[in-house]
N, C-alpha and C positions, 0 to 999 in steps of 0.2 A: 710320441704320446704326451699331451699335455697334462697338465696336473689341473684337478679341477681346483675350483677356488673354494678355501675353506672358508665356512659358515659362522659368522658370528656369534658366540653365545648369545643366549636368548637372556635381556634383561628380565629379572625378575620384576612383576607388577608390583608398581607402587599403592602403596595403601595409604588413603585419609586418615589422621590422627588428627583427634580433635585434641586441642592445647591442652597442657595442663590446668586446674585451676590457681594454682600458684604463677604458671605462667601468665595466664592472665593477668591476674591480680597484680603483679608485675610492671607486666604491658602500662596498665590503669596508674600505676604509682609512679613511672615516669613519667605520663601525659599529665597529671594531675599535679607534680614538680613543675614541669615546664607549663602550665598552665596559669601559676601563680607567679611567672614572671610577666604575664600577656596580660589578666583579666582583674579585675577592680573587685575586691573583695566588698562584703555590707555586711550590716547586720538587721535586725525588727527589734522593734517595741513589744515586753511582754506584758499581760496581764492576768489576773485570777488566781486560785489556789486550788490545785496545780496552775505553775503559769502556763498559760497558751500565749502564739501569738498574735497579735492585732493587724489583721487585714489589712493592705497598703499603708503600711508604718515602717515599709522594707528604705534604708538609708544606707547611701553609697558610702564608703571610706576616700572618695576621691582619688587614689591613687592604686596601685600595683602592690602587693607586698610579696617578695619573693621570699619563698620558702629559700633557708639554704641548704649546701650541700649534707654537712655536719648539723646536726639540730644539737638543742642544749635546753636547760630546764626551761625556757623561754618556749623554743618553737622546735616542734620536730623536722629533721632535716629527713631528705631522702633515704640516706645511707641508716639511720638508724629507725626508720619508720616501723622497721616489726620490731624491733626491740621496744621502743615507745608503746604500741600498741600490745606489747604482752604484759607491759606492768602499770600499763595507764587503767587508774579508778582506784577502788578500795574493795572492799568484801562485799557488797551489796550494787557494784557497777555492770555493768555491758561491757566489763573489758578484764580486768585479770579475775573479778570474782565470778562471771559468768564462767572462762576460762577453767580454774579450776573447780567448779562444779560440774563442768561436761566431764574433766577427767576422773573424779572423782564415783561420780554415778557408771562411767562406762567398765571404771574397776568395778565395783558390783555386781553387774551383768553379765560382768564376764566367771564373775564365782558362780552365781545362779546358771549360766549356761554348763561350765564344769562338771555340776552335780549329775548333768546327763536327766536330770527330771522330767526336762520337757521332750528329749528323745525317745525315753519310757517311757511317758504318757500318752505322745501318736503312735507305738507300735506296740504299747495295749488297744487301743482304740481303730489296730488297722485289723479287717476280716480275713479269716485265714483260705474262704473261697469267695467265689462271686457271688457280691451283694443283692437283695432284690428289691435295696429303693436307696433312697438319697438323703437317708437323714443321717448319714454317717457324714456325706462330704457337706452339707449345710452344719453341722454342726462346728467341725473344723472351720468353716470360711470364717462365721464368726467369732470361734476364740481365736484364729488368727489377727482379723480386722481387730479385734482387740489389743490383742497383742501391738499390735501396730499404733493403736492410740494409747496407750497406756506407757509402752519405756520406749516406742519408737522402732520397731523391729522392722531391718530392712536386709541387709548384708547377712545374717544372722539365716536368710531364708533360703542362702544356697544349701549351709548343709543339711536342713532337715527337708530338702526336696530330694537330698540325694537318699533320703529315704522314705518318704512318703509317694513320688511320682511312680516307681518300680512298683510298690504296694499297689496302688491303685489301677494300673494299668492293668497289673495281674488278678484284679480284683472285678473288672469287667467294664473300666473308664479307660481316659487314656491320658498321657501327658499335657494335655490343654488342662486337661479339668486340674490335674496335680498343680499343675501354673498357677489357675483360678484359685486353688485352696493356699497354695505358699506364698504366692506372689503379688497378685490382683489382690488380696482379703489385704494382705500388710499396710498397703499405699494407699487402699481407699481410710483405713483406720488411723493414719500416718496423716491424709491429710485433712482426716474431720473431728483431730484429737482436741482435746482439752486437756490435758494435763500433757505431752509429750517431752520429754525432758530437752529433748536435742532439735525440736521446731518451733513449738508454738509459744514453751516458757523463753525459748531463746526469743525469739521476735518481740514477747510482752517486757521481758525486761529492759530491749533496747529503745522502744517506743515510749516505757514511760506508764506500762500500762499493769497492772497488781498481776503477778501468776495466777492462771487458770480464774481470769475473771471472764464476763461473759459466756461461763459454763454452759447454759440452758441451751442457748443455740446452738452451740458446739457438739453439744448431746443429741440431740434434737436432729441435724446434721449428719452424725454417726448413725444415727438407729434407720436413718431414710435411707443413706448411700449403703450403708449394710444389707438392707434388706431390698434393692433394690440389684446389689452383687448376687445377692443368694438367690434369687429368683431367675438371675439370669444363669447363675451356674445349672440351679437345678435344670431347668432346661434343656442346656447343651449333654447334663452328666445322662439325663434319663434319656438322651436321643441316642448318646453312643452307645451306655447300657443297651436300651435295646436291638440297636443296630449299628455294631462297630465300624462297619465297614463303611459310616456315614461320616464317620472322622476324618478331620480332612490330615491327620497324621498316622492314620493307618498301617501304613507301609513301616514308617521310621518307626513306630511302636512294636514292631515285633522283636527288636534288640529287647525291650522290658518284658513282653511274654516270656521269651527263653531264660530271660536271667532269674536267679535264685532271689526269693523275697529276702529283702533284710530286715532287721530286729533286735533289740535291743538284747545282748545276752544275757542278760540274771530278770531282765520281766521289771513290769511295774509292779513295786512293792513299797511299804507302807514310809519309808524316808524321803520316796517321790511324792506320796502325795503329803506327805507335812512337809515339804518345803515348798509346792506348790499351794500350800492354805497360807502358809507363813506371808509367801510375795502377795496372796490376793486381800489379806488381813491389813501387810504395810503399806498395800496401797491405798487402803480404806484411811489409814491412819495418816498417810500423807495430804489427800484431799480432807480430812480435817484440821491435820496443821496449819494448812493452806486457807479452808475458810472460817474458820472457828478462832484462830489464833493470829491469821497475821505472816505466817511463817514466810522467809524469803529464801533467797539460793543457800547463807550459810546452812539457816535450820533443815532446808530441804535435802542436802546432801547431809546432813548428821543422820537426818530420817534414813536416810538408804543404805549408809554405814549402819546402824545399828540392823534394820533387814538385812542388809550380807553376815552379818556378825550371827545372828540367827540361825540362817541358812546353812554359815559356814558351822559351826558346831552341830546342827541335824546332821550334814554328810557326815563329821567326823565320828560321831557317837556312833551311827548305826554304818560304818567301814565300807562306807558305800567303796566301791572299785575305782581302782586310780585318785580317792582322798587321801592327800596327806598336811599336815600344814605347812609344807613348803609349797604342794600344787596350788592348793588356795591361793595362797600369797602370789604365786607363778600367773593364775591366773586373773587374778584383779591385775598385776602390772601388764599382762596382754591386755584385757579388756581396756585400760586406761591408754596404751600405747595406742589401740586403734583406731582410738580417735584422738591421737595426736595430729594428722594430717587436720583435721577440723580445725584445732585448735588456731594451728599455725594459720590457716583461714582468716579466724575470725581477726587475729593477730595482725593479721596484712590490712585485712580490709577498715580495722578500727585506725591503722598509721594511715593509711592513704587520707582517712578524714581530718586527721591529724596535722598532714600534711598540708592541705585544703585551709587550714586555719582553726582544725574543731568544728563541733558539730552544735555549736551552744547558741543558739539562735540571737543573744543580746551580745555576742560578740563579731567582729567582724571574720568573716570567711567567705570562699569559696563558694561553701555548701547553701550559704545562705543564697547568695547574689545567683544558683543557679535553681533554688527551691524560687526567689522572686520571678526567673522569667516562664517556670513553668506553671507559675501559679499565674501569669498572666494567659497564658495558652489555656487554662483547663477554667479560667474565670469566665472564658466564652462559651463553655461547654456544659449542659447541664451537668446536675453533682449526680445522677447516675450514673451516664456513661464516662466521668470520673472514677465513679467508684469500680467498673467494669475494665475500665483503661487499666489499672490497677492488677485487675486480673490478669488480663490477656500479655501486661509489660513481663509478672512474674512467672508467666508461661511462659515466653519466649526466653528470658532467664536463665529458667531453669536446665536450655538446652547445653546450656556451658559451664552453669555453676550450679550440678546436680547435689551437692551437699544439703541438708537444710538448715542446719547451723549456720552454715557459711552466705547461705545465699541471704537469711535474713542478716547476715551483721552487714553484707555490702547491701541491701536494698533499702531494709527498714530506715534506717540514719534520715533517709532521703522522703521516705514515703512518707515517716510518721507526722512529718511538720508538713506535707505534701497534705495532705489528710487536712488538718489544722486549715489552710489556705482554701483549701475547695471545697469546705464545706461538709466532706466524710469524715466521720468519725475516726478513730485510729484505732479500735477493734474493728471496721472492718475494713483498715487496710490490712491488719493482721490476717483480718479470714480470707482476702484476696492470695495473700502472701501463701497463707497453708494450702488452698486450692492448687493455687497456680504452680505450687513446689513439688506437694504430694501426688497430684494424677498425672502430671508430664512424666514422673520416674516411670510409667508402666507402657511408655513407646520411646523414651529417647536413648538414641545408641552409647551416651555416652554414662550412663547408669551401669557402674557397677555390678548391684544386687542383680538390676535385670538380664543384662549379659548372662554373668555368673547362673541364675536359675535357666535362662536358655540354654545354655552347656547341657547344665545338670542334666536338663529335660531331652536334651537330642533335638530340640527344637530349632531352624533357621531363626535369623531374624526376619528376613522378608516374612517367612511363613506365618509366624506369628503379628505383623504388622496385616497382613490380609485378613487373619482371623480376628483381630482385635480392634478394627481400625472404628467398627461402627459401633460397638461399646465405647470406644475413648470418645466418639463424636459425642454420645447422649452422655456421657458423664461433664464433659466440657459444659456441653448445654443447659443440666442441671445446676453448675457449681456456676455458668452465669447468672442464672435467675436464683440462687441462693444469694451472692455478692449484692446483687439489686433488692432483693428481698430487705437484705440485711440493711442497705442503706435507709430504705423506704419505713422501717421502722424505725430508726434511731438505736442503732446496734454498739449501745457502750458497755 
């Protein structure tokens, strides 16, 4: 009797991991070392007040300059390119003062999320049976989409799905619509903000261009794409309302039927909402430092320090649950620690230009000799589908470097003198940049936020790319003809 032949364990299937963005960045800061032993750095001619620069004025350095290994106050080397890049500039730079104004403002946010205010106020706001219209969830998409343009709210949107999509579902919608109100609202607000603290002031200050200028159309932007979400939501929400079984997540939603609604334990009560008048007062007060005064990244994070400082004495006076002055302080150091990954981002990405020889367009670099030969490629092309090329480059982007801190400190460097060269303005390579960062988060796998709320939701990814696919087509569509728009009038 022979022995049969034992069977192989079965490998486990391997799974695509898309790189880090550090690893990237990485990747990019070797090539861009060993590139400046290969390629002939230049610099341009500049003129005006701001200078710009002058149109084929672009001049060769005639030789190589290799970055070295060790940099020194002269030239940053390889080896110390994030270190360079976290302490290069001053208080008012694209590099340590942006730096610590993202951490700064993320401490904040993260006291304002602590007080639990904004959890109390969607689960005052959610029905204790099923609704019979849709001005509950249009209401929500828009203080979400708000939210989203206002501090930037993305990551922030898993945990209050894990309490809003259950509500709703049991309420007579289903977890699409809960996506649409926690997830879809945030990124369409995220990317048609004007004031965003972690996209679009980061993009204006490394461009060169005054915080939250170009408001009108940015506004203007927000109120369309808003209400162009809202109408789509209402739709879907009053299809399933009526007819649940018309949901194309039917089945997986009965996990939310059976489960017990959640809700805030002690109710919205009057601490919630004076911290929630406080934030929407200091924001009023920041878009006027902002226009009325001049104010830049110091003043702006002073503004938001003194709103947490606010906020945090409301929780403490009226003992809100879990306030104490050590959780506050606990939690500003989480809120700022969470976007320490960002930081280091930006950090990478300011040494790699560094690296490159700087980003100073009268000095000789890298950055220059490769903004001269795409400005030779895009001098053939008219300045629309320049300004459109723009678009579609910070879409594709964004597939790898889902941050938008991060993506504008590696894009903008490039784009904003890109801009200069082809004739677009540098608002709207900025509003390319915000487009092209803000609507990819709401299909690419490698989003965080998005992952995280499909969790929350029970929702596939595939499923969710079926259901969403022809929304992201017309919103793409929109935000080209908004970029084109934008060129077509002179959008500074």
């Amino acid at each position: 009797m022979s022995a049969e032949p034992l069977e192989a364990p079965a490998r486990p299937a391997r799974t695509m991991r898309v790189p880090d963005t550090l690893l990237i960045l990485l990747v990019l800061a070797v090539a861009a070392w060993a590139a400046t032993y290969v390629f002939v750095p230049g610099h341009f001619a500049m003129t005006g007040d701001p200078a710009r620069i002058v149109a084929g004025s672009f001049t060769s350095a005639g030789q190589a300059q290799p970055a070295p290994l060790f940099g020194d106050a002269q030239r940053t080397g390889l080896l110390d390119l994030l270190f360079a890049g976290l302490v290069s500039g001053d208080r008012d730079s694209a590099a340590v003062g942006l730096l610590a104004f993202i951490l700064v403002v993320g401490g904040v946010f993260g006291v304002i999320l602590k007080t639990g205010a904004v959890e109390a106020a969607i689960a005052a706001a959610l029905p204790d049976g099923r609704v019979k219209n849709e001005t509950l969830v249009i209401i929500l998409f828009v203080l979400f989409s708000l939210a989203g343009a206002v501090f930037g709210m993305g990551e922030e949107a898993i945990a209050v799905s894990l309490i809003l999509i259950p509500a709703l579902v049991r309420a007579g919608y289903d977890s699409l619509t809960g996506l649409i109100v926690c997830y879809v609202a945030t990124q369409i607000g995220f990317a048609t903000s004007w004031m965003n603290p972690f996209s679009v002031i980061v993009a204006q200050s490394i461009a060169g261009v005054p915080p939250m200028s170009g408001m009108g159309l940015r506004v203007l932007a927000w109120i369309l794409f808003t209400l162009i979400g809202a109408v789509w939501l209402w739709r879907h929400a009053r299809m399933v309302r009526l007819d649940p079984a018309r949901s194309p997540v039917f089945d997986t939603d009965q996990h939310w039927r059976s489960a017990p609604l959640a809700a805030a334990a002690h109710g919205f009560r009057w601490p919630h909402a004076t911290i929630l008048a406080v934030l929407g007062l200091g924001i009023i007060w920041v878009a006027w430092g902002v226009s009325a005064r001049g104010y830049y990244l110091g003043e702006i994070a002073a503004q938001f320090v003194g709103i947490g400082m606010v906020i945090g004495v409301v929780a403490r006076v009226a003992r809100l649950p879990g306030i104490s002055g050590n959780s506050l302080m606990e939690a500003f150091r989480d809120g700022a620690v969470a976007l320490a990954p960002a930081v280091l981002v930006i950090a990478a990405a300011k040494g790699i230009v560094l690296v490159m020889g700087g980003d100073d367009p009268a000095a000789d670099s890298l950055l220059n000799s490769l903004l001269a030969g795409l400005a030779g490629v895009t001098g053939a092309l008219p300045d629309w589908l320049t300004a459109w090329g723009m678009y579609l480059v910070q879409s594709l982007i964004n597939q790898f470097i889902v941050s938008g801190s991060g993506q504008a400190s590696v894009t903008m460097p490039l784009m904003a003198p890109l801009a200069d060269l082809s004739g677009v303005s540098r608002q709207t390579a900025i509003l390319a940049f915000q487009l092209g960062d803000g609507l990819t988060n709401l299909v690419v796998p490698t989003s965080a936020a998005l992952m995280g709320c499909l969790a929350a939701a029970r929702v596939d990814f595939v499923a969710w790319l079926r259901f969403f696919w022809r929304p992201m087509a017309a919103l793409m569509a929109l935000s080209s003809v908004f970029v084109i728009a934008a060129h077509a009038i002179g959008y500074t």
